[in-house]
DOZAPA-891820 format. One record per residue: x, y, z of N, C-alpha, C in turn. Coordinates in nm, 2 decimals. Layout:
N
[[X Y Z] [X Y Z] [X Y Z]]
...
END
This chain:
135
[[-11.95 7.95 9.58] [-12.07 7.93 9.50] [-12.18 7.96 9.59]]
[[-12.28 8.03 9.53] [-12.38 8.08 9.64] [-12.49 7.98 9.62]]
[[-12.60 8.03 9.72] [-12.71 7.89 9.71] [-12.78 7.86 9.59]]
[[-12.79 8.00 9.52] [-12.85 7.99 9.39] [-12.77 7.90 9.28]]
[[-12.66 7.92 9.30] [-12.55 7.85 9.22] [-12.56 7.69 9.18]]
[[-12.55 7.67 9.35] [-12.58 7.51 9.35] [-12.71 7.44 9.32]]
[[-12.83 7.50 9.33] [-12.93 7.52 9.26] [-12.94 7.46 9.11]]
[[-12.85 7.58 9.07] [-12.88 7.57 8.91] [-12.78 7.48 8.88]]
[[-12.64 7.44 8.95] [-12.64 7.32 8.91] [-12.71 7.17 8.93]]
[[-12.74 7.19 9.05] [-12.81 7.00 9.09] [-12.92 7.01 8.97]]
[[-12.98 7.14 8.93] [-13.13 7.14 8.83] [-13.04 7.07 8.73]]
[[-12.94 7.16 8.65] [-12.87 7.08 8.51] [-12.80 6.95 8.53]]
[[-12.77 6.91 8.63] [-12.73 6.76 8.70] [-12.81 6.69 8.65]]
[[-12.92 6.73 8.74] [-13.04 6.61 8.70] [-13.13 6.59 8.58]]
[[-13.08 6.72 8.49] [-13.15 6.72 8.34] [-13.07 6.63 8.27]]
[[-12.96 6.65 8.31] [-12.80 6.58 8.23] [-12.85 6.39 8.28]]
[[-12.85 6.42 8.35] [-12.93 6.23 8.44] [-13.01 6.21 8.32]]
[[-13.12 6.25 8.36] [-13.25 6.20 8.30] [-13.27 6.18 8.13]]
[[-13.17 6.30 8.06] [-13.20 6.27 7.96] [-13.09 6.16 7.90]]
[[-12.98 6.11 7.97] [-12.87 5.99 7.93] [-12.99 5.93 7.95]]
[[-13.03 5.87 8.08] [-13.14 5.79 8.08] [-13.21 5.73 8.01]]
[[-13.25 5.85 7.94] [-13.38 5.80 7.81] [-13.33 5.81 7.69]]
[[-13.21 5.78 7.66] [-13.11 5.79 7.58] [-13.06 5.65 7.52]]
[[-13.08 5.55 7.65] [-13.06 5.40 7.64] [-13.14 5.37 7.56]]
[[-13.16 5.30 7.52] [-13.24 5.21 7.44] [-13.28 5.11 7.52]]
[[-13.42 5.06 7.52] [-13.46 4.99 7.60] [-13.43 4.83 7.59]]
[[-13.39 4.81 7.46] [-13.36 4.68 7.44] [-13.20 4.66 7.50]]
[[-13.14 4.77 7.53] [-12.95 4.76 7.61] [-12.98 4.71 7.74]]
[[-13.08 4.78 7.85] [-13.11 4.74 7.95] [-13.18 4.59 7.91]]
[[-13.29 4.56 7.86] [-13.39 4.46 7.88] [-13.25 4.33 7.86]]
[[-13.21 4.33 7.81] [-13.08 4.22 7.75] [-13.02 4.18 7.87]]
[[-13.01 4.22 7.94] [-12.86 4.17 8.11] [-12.99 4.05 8.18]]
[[-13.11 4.08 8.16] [-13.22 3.98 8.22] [-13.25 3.89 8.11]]
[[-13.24 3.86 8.00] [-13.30 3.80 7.92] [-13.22 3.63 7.94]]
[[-13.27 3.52 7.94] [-13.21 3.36 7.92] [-13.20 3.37 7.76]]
[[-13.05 3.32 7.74] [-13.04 3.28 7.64] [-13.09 3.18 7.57]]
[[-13.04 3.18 7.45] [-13.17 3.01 7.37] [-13.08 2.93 7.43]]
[[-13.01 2.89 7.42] [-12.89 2.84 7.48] [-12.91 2.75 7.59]]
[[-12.94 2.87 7.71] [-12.93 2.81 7.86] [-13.09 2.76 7.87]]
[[-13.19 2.83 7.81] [-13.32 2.79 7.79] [-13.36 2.63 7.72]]
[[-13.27 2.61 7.63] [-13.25 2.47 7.57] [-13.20 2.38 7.66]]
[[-13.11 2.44 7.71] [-13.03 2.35 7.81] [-13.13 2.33 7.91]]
[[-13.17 2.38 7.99] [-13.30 2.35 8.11] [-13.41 2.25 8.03]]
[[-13.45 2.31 7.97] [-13.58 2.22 7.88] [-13.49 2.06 7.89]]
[[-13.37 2.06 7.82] [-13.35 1.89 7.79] [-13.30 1.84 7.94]]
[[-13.28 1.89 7.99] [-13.24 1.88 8.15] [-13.40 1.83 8.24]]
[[-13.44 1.89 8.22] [-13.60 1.85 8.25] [-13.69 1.75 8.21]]
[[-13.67 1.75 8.04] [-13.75 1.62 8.00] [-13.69 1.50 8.00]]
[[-13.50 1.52 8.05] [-13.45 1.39 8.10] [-13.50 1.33 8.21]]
[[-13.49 1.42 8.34] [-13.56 1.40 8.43] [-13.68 1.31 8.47]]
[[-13.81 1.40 8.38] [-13.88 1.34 8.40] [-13.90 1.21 8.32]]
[[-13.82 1.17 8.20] [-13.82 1.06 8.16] [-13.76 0.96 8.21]]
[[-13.67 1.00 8.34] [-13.58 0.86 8.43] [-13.71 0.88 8.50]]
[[-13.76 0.95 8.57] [-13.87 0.97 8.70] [-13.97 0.87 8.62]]
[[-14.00 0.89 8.47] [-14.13 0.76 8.48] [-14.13 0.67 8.43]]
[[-13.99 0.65 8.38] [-13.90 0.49 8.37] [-13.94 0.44 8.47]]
[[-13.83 0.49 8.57] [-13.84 0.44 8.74] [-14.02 0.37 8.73]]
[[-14.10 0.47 8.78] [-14.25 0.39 8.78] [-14.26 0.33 8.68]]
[[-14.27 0.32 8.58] [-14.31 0.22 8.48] [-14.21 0.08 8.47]]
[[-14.12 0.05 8.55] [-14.02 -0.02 8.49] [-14.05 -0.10 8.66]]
[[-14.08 -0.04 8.74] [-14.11 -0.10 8.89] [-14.27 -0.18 8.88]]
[[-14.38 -0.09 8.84] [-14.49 -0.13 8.78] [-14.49 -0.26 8.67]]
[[-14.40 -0.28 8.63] [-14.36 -0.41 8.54] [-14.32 -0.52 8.61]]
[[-14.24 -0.52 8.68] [-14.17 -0.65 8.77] [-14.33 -0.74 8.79]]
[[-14.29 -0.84 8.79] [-14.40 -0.96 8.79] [-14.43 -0.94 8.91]]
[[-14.37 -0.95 9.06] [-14.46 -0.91 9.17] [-14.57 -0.78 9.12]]
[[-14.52 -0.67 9.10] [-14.60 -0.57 9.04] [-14.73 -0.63 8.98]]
[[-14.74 -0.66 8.87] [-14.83 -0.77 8.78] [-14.91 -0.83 8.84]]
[[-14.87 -0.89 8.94] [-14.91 -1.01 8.97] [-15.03 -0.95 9.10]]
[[-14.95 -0.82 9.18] [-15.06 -0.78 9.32] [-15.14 -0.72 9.22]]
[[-15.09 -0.64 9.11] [-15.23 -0.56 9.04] [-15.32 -0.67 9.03]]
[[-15.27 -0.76 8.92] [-15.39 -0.85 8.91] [-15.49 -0.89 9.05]]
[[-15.42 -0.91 9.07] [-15.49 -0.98 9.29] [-15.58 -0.88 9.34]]
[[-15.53 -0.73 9.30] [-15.62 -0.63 9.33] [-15.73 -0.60 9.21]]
[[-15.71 -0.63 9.16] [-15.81 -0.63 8.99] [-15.81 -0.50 8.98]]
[[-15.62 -0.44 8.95] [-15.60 -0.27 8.91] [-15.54 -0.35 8.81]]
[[-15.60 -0.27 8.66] [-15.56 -0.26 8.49] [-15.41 -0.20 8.49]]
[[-15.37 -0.30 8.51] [-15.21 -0.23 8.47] [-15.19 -0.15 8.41]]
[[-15.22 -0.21 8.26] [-15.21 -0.06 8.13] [-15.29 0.02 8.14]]
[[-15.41 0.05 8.23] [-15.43 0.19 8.26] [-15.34 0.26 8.38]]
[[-15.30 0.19 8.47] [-15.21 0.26 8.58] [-15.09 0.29 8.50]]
[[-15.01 0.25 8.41] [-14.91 0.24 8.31] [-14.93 0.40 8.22]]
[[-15.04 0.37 8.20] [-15.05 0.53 8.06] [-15.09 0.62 8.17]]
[[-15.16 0.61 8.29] [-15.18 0.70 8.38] [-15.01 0.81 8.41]]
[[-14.97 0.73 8.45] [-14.80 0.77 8.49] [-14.77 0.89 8.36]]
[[-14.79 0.87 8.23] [-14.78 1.01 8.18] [-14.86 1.12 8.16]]
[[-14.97 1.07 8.26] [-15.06 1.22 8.28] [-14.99 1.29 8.41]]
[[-14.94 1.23 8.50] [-14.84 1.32 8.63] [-14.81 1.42 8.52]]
[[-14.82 1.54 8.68] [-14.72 1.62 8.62] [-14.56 1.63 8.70]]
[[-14.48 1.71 8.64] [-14.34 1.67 8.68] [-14.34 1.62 8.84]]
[[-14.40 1.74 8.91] [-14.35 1.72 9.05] [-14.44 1.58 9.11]]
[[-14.55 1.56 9.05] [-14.59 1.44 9.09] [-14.51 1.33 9.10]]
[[-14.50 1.34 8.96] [-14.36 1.22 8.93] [-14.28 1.22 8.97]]
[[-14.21 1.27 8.99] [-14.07 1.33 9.07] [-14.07 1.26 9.21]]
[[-14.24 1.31 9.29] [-14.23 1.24 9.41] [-14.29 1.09 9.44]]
[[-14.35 1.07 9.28] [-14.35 0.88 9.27] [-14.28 0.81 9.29]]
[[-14.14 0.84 9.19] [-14.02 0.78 9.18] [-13.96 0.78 9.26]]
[[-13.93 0.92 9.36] [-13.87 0.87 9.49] [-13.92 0.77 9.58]]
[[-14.09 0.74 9.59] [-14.14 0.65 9.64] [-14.10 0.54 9.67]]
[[-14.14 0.49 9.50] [-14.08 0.38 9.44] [-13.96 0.34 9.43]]
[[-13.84 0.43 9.45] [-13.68 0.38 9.46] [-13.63 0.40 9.63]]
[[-13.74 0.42 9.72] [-13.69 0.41 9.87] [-13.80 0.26 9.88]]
[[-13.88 0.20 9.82] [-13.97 0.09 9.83] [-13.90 0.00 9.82]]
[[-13.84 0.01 9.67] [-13.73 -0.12 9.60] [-13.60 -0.09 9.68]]
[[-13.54 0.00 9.74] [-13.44 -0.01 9.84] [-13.48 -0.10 9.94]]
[[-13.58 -0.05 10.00] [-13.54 -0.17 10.15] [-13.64 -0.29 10.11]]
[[-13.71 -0.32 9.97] [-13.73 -0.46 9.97] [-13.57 -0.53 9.92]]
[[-13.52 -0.46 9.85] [-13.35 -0.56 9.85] [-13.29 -0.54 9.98]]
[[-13.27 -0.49 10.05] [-13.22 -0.44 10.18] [-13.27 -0.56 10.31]]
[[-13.40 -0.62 10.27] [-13.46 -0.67 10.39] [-13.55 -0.63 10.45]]
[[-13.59 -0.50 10.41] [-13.65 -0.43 10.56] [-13.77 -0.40 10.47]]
[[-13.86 -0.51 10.39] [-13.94 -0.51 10.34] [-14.00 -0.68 10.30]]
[[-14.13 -0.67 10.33] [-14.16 -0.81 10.35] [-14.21 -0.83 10.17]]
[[-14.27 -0.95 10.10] [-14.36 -0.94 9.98] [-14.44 -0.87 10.00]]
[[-14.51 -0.91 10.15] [-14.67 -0.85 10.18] [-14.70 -0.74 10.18]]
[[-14.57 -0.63 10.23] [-14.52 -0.47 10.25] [-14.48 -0.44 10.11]]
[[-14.45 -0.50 10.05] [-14.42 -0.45 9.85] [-14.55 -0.48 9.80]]
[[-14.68 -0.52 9.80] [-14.76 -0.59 9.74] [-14.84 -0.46 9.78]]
[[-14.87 -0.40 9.91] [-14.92 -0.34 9.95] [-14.88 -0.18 9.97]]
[[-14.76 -0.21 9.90] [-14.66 -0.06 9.85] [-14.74 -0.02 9.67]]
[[-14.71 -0.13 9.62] [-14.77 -0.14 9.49] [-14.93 -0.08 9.44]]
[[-15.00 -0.14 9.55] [-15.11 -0.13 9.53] [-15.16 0.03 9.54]]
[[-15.08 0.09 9.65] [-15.14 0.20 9.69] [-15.05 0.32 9.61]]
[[-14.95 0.29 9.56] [-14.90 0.34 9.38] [-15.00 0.35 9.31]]
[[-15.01 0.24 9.28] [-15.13 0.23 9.19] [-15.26 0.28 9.16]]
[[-15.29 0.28 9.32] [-15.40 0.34 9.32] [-15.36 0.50 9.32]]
[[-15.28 0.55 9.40] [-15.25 0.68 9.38] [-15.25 0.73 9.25]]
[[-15.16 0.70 9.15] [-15.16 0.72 9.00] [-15.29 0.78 8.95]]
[[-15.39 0.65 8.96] [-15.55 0.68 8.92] [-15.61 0.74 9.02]]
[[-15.57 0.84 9.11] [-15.68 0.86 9.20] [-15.58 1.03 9.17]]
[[-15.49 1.03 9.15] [-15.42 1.23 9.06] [-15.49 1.22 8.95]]
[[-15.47 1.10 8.86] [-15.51 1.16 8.72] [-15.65 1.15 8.72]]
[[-15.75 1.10 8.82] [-15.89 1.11 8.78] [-15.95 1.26 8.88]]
[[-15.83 1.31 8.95] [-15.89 1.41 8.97] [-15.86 1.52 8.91]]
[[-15.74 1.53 8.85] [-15.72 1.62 8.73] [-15.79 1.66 8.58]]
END
């Protein structure tokens, strides 16, 4: 085959390429990337479980009568710190509740005094209202 040969094949090669190419339908390709409703549903309820243990957790820690009782002492509105907790957003929450479940760990554990939960509490508390008043 001479040079010209190969020429005018790689030219009809690449005509032969390009026009399969645009031959696809763009909705054949766009589909291999698409989330199904499915796995999209699935994430969503995965997530609003989540964040509904995440502000149990605070809300259900924020309840315990020590809780109650340092808010009162500090003169923080519980039921505002309470409805505050559902203005977080996820990741806030997320990193409350771990707070709050390594707090309540080492006050069962010992390695936490009343005075060090009282003053765990408070500054929860205050944190809560001090995201959502700057949001």
């Amino acid at each position: 085959m001479s040079h010209r040969g190969i020429r005018q094949f790689l030219k009809s090669l690449m005509v032969c390429a390009l026009v399969t190419s645009l031959g696809v339908p763009p909705t054949v390709s766009a589909q291999a990337h698409v989330v199904s409703p499915d796995e999209l549903q699935a994430a969503v309820l995965v997530a609003t479980q989540v964040r509904r243990k995440n502000s149990e957790t605070v809300v259900s820690f924020l309840s315990t009568p020590k809780a109650e009782k340092a808010l009162r002492t500090a003169h923080v509105d519980l039921r505002l710190v309470k409805n505050a907790v559902s203005s977080l957003d996820d990741e806030e929450l997320a990193r409350l509740a771990a707070r709050v479940n390594k707090a309540h760990a080492d006050f069962v554990a010992g390695r936490l005094s009343d005075r060090d939960l009282l003053v765990i509490l408070i500054g929860i508390a205050a944190l809560i209202l001090i995201i959502v008043a700057v949001d």
